[in-house]
N, CA, C and O atoms as a GROMACS GRO file, in nm:
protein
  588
    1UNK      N    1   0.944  -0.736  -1.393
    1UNK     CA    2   0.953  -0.666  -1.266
    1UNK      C    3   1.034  -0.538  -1.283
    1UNK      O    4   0.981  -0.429  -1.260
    2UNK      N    5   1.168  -0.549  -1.324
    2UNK     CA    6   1.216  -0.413  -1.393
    2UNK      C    7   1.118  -0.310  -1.395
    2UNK      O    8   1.095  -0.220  -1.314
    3UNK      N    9   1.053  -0.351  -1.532
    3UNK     CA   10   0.974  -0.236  -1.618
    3UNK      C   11   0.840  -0.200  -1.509
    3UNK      O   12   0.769  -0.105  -1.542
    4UNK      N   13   0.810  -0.263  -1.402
    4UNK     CA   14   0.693  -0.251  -1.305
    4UNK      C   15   0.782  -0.085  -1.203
    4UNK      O   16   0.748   0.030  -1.173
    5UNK      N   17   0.906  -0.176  -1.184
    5UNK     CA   18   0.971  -0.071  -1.078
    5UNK      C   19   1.036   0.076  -1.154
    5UNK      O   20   1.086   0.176  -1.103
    6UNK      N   21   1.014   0.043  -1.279
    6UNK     CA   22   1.108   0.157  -1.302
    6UNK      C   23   0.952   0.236  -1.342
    6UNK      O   24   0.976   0.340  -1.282
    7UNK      N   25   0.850   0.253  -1.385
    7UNK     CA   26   0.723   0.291  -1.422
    7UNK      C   27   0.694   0.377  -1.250
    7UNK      O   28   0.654   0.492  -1.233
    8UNK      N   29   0.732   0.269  -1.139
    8UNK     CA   30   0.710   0.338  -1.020
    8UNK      C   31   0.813   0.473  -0.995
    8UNK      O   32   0.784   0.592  -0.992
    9UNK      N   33   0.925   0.413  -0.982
    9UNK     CA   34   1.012   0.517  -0.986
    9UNK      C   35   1.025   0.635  -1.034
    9UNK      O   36   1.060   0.731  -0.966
   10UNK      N   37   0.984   0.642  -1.227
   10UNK     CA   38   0.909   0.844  -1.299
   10UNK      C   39   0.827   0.802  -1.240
   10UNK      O   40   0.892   0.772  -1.141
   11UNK      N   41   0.699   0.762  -1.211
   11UNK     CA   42   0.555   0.814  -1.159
   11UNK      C   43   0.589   0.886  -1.029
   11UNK      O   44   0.513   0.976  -0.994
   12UNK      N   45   0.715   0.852  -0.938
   12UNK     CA   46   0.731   0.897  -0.803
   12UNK      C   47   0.836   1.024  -0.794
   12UNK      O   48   0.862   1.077  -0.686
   13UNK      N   49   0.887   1.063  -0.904
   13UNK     CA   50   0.945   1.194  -0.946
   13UNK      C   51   0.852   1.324  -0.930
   13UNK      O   52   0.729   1.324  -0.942
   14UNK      N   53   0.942   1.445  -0.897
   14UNK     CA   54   0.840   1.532  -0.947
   14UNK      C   55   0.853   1.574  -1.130
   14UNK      O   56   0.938   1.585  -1.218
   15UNK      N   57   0.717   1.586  -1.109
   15UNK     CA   58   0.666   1.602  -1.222
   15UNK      C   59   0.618   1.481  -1.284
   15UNK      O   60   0.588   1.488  -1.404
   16UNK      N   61   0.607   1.382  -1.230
   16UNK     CA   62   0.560   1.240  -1.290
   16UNK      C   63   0.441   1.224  -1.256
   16UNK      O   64   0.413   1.294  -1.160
   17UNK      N   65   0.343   1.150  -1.300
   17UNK     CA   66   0.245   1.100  -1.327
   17UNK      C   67   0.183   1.032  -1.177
   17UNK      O   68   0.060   1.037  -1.176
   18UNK      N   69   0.224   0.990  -1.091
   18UNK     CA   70   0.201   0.973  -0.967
   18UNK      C   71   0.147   0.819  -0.980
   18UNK      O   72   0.149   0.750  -0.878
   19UNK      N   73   0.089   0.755  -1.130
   19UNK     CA   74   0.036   0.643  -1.131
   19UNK      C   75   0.171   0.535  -1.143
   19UNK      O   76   0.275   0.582  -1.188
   20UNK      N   77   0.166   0.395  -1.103
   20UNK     CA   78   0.293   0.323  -1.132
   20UNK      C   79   0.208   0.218  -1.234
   20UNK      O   80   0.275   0.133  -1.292
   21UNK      N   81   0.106   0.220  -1.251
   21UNK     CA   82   0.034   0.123  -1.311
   21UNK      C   83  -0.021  -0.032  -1.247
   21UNK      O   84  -0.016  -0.056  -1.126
   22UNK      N   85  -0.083  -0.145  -1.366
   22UNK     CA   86  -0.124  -0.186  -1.286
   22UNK      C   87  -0.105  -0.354  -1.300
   22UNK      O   88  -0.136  -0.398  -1.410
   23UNK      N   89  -0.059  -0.447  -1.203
   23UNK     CA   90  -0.028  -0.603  -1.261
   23UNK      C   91  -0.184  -0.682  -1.278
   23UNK      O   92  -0.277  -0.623  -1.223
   24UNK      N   93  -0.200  -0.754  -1.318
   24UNK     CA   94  -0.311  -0.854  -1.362
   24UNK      C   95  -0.288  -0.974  -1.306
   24UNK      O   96  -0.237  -1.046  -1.392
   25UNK      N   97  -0.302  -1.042  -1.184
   25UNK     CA   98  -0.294  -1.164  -1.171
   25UNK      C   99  -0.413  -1.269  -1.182
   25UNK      O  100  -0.516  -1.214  -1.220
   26UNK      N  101  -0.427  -1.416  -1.156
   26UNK     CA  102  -0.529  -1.487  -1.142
   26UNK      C  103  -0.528  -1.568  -1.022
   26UNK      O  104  -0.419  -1.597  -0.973
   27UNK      N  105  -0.634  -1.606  -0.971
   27UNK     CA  106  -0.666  -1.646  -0.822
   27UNK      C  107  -0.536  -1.782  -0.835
   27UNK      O  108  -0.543  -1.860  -0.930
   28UNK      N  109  -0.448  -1.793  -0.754
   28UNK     CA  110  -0.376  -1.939  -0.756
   28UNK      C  111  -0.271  -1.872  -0.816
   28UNK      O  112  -0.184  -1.959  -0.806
   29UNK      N  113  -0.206  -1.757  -0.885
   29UNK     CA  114  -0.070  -1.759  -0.896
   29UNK      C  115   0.025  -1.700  -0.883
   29UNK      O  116   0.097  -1.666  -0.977
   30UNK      N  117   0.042  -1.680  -0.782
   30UNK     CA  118   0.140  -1.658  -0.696
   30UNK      C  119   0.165  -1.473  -0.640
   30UNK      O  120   0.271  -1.420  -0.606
   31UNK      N  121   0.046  -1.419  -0.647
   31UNK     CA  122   0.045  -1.246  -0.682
   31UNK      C  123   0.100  -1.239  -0.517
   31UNK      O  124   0.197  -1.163  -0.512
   32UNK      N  125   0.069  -1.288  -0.399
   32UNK     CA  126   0.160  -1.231  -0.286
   32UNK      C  127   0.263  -1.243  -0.255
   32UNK      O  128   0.322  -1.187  -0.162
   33UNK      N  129   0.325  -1.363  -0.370
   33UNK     CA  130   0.482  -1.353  -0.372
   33UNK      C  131   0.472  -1.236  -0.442
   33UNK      O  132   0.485  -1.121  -0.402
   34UNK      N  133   0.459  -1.261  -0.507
   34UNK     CA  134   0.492  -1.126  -0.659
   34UNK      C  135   0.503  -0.956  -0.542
   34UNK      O  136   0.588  -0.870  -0.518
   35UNK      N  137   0.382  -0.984  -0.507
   35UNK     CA  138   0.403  -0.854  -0.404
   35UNK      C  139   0.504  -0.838  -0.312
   35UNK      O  140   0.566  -0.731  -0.316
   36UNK      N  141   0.526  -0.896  -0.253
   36UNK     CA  142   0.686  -0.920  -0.157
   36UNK      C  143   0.804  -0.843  -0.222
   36UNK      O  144   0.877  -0.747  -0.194
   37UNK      N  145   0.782  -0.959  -0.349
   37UNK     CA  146   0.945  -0.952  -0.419
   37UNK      C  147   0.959  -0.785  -0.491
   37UNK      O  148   1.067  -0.728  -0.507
   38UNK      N  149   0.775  -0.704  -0.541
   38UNK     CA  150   0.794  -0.602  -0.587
   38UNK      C  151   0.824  -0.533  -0.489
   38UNK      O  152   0.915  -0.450  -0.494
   39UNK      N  153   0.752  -0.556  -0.380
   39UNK     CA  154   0.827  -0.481  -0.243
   39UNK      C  155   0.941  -0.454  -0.233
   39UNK      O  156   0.968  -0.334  -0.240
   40UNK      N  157   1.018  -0.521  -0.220
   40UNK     CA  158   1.137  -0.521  -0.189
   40UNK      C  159   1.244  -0.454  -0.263
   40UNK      O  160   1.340  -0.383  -0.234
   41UNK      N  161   1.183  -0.514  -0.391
   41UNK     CA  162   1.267  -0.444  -0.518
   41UNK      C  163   1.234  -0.245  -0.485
   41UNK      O  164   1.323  -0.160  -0.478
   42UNK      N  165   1.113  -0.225  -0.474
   42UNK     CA  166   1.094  -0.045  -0.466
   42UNK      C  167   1.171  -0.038  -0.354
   42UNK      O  168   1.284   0.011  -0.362
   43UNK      N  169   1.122  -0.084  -0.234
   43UNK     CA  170   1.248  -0.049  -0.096
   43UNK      C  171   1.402  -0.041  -0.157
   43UNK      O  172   1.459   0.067  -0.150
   44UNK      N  173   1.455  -0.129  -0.202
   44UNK     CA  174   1.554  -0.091  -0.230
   44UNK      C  175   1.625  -0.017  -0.344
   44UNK      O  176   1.746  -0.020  -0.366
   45UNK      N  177   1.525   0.055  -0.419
   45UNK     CA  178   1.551   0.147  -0.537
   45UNK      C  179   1.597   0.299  -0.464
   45UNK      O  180   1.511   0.379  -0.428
   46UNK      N  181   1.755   0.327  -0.449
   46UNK     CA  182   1.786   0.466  -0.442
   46UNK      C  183   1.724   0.563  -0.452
   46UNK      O  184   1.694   0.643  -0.363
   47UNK      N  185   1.692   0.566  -0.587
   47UNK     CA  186   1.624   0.654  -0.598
   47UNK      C  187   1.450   0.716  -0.540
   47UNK      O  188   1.400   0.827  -0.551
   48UNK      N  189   1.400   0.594  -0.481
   48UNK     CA  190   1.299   0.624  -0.402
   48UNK      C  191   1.322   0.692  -0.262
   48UNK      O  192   1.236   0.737  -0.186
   49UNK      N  193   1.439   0.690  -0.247
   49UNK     CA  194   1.485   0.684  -0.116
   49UNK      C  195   1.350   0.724   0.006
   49UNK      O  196   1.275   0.818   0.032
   50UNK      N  197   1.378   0.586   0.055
   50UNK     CA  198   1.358   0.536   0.091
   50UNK      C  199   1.170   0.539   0.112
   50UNK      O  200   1.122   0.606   0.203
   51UNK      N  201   1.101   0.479   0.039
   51UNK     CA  202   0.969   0.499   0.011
   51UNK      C  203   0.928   0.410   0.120
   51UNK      O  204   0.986   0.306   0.153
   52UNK      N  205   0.781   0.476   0.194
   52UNK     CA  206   0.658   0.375   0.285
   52UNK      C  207   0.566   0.356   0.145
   52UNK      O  208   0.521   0.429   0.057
   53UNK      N  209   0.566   0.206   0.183
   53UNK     CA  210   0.461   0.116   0.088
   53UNK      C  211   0.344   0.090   0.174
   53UNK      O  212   0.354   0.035   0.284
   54UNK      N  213   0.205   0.140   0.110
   54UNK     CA  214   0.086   0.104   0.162
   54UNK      C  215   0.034   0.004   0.112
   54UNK      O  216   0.007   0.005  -0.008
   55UNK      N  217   0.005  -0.113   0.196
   55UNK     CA  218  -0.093  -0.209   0.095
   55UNK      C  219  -0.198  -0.252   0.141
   55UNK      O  220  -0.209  -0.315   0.246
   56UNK      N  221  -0.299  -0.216   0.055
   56UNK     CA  222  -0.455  -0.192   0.082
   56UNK      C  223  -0.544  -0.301   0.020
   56UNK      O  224  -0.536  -0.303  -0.102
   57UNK      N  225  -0.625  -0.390   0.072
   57UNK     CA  226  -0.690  -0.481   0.083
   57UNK      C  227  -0.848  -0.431   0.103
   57UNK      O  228  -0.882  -0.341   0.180
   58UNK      N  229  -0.933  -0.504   0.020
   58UNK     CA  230  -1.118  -0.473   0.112
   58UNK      C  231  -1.169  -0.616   0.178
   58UNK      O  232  -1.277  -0.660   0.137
   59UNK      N  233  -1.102  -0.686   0.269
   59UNK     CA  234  -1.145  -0.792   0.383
   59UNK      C  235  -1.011  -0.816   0.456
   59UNK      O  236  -0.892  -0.821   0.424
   60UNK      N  237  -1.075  -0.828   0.555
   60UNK     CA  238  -0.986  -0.858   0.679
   60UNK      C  239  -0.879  -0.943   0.694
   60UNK      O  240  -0.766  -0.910   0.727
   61UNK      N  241  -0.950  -1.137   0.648
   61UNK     CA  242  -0.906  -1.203   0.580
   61UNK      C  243  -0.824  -1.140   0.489
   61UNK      O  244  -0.716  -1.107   0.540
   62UNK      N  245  -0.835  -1.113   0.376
   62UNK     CA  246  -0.716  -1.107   0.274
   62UNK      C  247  -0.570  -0.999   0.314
   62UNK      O  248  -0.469  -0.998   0.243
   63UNK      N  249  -0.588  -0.905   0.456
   63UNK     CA  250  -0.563  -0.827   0.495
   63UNK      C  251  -0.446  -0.902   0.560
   63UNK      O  252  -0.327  -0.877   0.537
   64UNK      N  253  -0.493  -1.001   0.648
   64UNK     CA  254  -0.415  -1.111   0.741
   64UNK      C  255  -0.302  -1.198   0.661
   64UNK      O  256  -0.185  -1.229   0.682
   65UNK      N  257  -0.418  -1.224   0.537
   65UNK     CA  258  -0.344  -1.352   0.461
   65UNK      C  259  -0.175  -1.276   0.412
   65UNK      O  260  -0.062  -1.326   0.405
   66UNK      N  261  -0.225  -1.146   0.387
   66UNK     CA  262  -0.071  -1.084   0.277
   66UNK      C  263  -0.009  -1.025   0.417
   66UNK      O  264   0.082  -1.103   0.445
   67UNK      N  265  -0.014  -0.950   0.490
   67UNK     CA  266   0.058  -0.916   0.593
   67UNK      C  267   0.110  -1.070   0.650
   67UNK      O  268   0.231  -1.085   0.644
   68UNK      N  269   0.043  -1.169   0.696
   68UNK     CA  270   0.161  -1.257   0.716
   68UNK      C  271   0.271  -1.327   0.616
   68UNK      O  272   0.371  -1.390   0.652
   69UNK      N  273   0.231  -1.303   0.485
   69UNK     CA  274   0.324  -1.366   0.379
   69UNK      C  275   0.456  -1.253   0.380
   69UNK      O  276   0.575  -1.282   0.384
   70UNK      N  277   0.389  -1.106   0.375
   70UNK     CA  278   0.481  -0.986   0.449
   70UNK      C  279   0.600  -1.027   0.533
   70UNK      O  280   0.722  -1.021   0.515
   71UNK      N  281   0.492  -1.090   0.672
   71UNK     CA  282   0.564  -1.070   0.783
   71UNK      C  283   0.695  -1.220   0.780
   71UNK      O  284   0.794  -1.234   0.852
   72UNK      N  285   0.660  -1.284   0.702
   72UNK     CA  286   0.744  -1.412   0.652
   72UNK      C  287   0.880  -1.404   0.613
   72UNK      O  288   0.975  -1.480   0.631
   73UNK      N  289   0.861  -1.253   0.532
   73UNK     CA  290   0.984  -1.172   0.438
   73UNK      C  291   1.076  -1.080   0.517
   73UNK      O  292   1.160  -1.030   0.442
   74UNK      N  293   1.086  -1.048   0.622
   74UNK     CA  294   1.114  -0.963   0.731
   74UNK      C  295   1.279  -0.928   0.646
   74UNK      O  296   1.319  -0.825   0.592
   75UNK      N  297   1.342  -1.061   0.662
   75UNK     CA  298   1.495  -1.007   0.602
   75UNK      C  299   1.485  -0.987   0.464
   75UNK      O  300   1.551  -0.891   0.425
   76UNK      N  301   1.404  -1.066   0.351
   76UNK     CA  302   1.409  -0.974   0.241
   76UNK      C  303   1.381  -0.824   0.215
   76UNK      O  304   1.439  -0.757   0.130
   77UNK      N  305   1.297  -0.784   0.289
   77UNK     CA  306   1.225  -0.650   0.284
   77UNK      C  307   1.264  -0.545   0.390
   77UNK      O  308   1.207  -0.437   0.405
   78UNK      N  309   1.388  -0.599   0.472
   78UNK     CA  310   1.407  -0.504   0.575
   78UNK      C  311   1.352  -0.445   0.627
   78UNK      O  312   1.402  -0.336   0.655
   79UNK      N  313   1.224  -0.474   0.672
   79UNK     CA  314   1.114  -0.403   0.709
   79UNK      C  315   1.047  -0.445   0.801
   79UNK      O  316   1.006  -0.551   0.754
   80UNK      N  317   0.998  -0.436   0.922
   80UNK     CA  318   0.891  -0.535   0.973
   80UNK      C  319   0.749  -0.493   0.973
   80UNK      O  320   0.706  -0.404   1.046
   81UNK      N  321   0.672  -0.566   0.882
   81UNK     CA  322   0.562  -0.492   0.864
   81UNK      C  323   0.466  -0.480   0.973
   81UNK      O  324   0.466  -0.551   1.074
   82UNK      N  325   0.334  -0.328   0.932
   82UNK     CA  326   0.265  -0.295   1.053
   82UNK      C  327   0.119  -0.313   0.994
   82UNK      O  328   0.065  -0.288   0.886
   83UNK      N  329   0.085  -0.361   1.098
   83UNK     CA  330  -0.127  -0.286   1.057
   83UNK      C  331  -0.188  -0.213   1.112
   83UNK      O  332  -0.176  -0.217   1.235
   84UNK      N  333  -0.268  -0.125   1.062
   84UNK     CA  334  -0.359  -0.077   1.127
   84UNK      C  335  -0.474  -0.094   1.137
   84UNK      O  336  -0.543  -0.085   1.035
   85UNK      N  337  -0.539  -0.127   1.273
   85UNK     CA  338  -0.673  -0.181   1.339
   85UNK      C  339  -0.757  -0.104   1.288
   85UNK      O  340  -0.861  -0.146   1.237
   86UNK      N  341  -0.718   0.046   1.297
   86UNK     CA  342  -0.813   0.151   1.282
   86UNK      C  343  -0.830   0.283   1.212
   86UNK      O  344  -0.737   0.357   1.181
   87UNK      N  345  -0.918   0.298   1.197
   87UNK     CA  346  -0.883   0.420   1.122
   87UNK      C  347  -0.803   0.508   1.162
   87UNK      O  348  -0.739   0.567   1.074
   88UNK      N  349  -0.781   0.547   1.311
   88UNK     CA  350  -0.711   0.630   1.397
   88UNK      C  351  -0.625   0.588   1.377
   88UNK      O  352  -0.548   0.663   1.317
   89UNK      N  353  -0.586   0.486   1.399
   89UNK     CA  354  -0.435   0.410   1.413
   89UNK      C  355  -0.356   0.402   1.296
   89UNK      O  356  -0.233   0.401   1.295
   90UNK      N  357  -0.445   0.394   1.174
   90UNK     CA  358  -0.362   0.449   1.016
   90UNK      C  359  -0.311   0.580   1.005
   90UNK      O  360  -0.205   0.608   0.949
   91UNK      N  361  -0.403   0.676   1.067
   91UNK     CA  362  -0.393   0.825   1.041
   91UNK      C  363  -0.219   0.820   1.143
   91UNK      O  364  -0.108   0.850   1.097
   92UNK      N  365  -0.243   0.785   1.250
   92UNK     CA  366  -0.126   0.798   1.306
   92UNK      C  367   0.022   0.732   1.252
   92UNK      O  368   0.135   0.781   1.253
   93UNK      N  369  -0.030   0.589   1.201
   93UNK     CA  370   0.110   0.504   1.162
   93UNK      C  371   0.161   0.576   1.028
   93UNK      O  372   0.279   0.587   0.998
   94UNK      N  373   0.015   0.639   0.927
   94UNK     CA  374   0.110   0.720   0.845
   94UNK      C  375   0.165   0.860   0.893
   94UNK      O  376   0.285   0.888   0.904
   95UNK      N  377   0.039   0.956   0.922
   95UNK     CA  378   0.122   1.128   0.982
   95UNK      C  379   0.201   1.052   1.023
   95UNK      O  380   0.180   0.948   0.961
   96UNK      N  381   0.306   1.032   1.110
   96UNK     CA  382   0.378   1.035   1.252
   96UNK      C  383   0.518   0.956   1.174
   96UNK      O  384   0.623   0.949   1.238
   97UNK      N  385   0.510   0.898   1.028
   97UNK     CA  386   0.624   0.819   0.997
   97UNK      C  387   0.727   0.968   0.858
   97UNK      O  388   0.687   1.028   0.759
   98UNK      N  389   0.831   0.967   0.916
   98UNK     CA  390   0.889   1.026   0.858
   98UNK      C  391   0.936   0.988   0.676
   98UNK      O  392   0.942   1.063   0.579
   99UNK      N  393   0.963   0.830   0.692
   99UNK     CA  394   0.993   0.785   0.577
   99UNK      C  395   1.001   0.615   0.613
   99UNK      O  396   1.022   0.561   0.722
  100UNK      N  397   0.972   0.544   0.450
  100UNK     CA  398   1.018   0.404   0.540
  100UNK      C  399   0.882   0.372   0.584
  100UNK      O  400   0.787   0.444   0.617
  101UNK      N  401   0.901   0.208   0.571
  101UNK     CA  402   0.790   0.104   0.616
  101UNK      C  403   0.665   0.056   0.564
  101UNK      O  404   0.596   0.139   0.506
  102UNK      N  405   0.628  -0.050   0.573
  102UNK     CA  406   0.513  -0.133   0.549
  102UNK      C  407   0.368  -0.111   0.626
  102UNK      O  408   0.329  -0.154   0.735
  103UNK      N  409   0.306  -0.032   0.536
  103UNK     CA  410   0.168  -0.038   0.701
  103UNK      C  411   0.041  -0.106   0.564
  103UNK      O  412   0.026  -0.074   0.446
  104UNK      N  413  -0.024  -0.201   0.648
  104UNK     CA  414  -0.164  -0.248   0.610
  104UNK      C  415  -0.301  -0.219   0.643
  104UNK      O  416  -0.354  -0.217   0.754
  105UNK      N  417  -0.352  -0.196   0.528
  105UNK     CA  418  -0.510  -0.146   0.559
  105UNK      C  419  -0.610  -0.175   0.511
  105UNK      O  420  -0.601  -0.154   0.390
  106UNK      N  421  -0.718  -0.219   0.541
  106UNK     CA  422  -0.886  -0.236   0.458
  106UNK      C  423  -0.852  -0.078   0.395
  106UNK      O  424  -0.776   0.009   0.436
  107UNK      N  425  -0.928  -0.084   0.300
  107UNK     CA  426  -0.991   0.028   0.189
  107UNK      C  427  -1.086   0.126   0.298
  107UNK      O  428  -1.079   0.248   0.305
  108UNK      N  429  -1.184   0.027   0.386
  108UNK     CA  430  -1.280   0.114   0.454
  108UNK      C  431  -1.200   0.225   0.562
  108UNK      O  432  -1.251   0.325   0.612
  109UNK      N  433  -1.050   0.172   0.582
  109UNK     CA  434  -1.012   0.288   0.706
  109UNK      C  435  -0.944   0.426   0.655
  109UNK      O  436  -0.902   0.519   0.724
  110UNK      N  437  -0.947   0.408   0.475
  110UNK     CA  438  -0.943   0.562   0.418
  110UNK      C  439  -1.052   0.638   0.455
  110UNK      O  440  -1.028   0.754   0.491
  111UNK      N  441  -1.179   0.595   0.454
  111UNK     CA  442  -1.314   0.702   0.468
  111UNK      C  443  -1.259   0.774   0.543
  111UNK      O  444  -1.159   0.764   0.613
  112UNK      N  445  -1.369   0.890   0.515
  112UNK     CA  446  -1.360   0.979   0.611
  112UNK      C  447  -1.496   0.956   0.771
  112UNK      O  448  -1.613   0.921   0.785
  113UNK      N  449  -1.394   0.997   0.847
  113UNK     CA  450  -1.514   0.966   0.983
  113UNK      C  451  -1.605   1.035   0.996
  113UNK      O  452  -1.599   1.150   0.954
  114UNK      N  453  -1.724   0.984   1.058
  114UNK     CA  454  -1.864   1.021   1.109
  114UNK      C  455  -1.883   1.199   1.097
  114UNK      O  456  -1.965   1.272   1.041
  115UNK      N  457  -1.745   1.221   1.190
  115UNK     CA  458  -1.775   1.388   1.175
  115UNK      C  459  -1.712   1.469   1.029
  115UNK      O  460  -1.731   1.588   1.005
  116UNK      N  461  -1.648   1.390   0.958
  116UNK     CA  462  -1.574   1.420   0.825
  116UNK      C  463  -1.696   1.453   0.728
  116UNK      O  464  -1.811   1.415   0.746
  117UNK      N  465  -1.659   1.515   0.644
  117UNK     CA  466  -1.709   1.552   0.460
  117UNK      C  467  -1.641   1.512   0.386
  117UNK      O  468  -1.688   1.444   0.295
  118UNK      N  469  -1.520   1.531   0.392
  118UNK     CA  470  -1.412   1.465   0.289
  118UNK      C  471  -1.294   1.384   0.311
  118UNK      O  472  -1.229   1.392   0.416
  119UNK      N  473  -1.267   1.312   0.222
  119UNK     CA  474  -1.128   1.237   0.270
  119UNK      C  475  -1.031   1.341   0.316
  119UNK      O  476  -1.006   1.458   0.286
  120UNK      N  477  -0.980   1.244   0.412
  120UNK     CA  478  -0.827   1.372   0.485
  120UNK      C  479  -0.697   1.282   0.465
  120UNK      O  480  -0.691   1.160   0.455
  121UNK      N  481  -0.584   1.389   0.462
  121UNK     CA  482  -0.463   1.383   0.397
  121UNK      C  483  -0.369   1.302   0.511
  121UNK      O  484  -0.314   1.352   0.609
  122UNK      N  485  -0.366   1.170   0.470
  122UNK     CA  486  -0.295   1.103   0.589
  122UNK      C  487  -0.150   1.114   0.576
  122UNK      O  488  -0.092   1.055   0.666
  123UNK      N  489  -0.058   1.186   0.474
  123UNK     CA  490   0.060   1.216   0.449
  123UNK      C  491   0.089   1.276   0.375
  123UNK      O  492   0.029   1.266   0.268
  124UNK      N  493   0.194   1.374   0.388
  124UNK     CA  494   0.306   1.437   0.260
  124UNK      C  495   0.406   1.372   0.212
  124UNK      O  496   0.493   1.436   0.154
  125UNK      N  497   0.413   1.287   0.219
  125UNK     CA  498   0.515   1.236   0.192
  125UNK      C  499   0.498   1.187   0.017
  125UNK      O  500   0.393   1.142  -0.029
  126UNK      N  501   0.641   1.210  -0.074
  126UNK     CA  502   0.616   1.218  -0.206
  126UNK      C  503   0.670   1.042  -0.224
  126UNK      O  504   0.651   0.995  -0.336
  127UNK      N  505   0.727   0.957  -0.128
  127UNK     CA  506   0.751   0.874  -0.168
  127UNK      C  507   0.682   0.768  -0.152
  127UNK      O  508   0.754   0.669  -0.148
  128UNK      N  509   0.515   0.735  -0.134
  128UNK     CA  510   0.472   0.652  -0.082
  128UNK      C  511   0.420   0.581  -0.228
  128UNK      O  512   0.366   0.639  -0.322
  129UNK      N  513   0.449   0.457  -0.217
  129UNK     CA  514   0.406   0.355  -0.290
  129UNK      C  515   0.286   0.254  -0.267
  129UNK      O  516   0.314   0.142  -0.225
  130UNK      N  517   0.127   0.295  -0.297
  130UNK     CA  518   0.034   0.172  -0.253
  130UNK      C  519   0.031   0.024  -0.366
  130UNK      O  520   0.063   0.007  -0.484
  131UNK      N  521  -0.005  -0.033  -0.297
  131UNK     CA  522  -0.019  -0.140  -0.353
  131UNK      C  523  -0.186  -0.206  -0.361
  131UNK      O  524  -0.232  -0.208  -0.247
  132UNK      N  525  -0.241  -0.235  -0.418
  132UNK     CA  526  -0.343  -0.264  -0.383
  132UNK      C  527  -0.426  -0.368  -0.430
  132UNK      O  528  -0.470  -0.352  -0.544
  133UNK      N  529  -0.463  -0.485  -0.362
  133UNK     CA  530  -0.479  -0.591  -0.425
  133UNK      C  531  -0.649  -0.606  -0.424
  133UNK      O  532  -0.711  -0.546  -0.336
  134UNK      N  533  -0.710  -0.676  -0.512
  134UNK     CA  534  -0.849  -0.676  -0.546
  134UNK      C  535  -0.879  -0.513  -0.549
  134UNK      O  536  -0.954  -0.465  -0.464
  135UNK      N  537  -0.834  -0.450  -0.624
  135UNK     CA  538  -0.873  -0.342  -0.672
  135UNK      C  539  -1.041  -0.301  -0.745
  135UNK      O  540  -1.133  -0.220  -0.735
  136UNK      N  541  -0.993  -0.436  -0.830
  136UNK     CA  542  -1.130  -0.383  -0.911
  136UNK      C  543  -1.229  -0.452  -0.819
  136UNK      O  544  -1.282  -0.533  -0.895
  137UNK      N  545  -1.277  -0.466  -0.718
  137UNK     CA  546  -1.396  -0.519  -0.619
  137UNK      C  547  -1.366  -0.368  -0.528
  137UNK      O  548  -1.459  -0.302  -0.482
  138UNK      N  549  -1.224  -0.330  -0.513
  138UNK     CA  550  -1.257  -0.203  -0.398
  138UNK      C  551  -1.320  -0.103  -0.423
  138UNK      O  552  -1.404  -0.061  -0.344
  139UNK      N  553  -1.288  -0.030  -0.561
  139UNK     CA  554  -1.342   0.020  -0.607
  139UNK      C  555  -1.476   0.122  -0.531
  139UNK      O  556  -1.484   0.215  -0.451
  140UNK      N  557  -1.600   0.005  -0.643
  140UNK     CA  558  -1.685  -0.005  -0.627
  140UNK      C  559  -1.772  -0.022  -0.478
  140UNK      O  560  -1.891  -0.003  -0.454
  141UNK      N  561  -1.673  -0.059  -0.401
  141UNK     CA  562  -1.702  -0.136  -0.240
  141UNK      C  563  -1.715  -0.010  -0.180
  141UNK      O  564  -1.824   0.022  -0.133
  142UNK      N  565  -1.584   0.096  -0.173
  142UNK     CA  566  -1.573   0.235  -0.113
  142UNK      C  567  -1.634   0.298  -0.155
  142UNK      O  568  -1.654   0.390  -0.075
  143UNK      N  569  -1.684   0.312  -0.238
  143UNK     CA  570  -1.804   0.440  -0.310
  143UNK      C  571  -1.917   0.407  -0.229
  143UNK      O  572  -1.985   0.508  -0.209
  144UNK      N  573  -1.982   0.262  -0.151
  144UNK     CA  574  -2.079   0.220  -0.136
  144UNK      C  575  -2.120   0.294  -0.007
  144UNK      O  576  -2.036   0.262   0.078
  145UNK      N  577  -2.227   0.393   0.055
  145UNK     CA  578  -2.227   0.407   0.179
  145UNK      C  579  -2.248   0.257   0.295
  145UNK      O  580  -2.336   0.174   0.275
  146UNK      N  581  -2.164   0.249   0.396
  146UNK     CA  582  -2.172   0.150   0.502
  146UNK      C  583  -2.063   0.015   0.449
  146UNK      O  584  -2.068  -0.103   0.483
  147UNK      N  585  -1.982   0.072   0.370
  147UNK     CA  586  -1.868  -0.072   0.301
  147UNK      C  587  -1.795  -0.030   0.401
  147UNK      O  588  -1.686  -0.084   0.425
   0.00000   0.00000   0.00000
């Protein structure tokens, strides 16, 4: 876990690499603890001061399942985590947050909307940390038109 957080920490420097890399788990062991506890550990790294962690899911279900294991952790993570329903409602929970906090999302509420061409910039912020679980299924899922 160290070597996970400190990989985040230069990637979240300027001039760093922006990637933190990536964990490998298997179905049954234990990866939404694991996520919690990495949580918590970046929240409380100084030097992030004080980073919003995104964690991005592609089903609803799995969306529910880790936001309540999240919402379980409230005093470890000092945080009370948020979701967003919607695409609107992401654009807002990120623009509108200065620094700080937990927000949850399907993969599909990055697209860009109906009247969009390209993805749009839901923050400046240099300290944001995603997390993202079933990656290698999202992938492929968001590229898909109608995922």
């Amino acid at each position: 876990m160290r070597l996970a957080i400190g990989q985040v920490v230069t990637a979240s420097r300027p001039g760093g690499t922006q990637k933190g890399g990536v964990v490998w788990h298997t179905q049954g062991s234990g990866k939404s603890i694991t996520m919690t506890c990495f949580a918590a550990r970046v929240m409380q790294e100084a030097l992030m001061e004080n980073p919003t962690l995104v964690v991005i899911t592609d089903r609803n279900d799995l969306d529910g399942q880790l936001f309540g294991v999240f919402s379980l952790a409230q005093d470890l993570l000092r945080e009370e985590p948020v979701q967003a329903n919607t695409r609107q409602d992401l654009r807002a929970k990120l623009g509108n947050r200065p620094s700080g906090g937990i927000v949850f999302a399907t993969i599909q509420k990055f697209m860009p909307g109906e009247d969009e061409d390209r993805y749009p910039v839901h923050s400046e912020l240099h300290n944001i940390v995603v997390i993202a679980d079933e990656a290698h299924r999202t992938c492929s899922k968001a590229s898909r038109p109608g995922s």
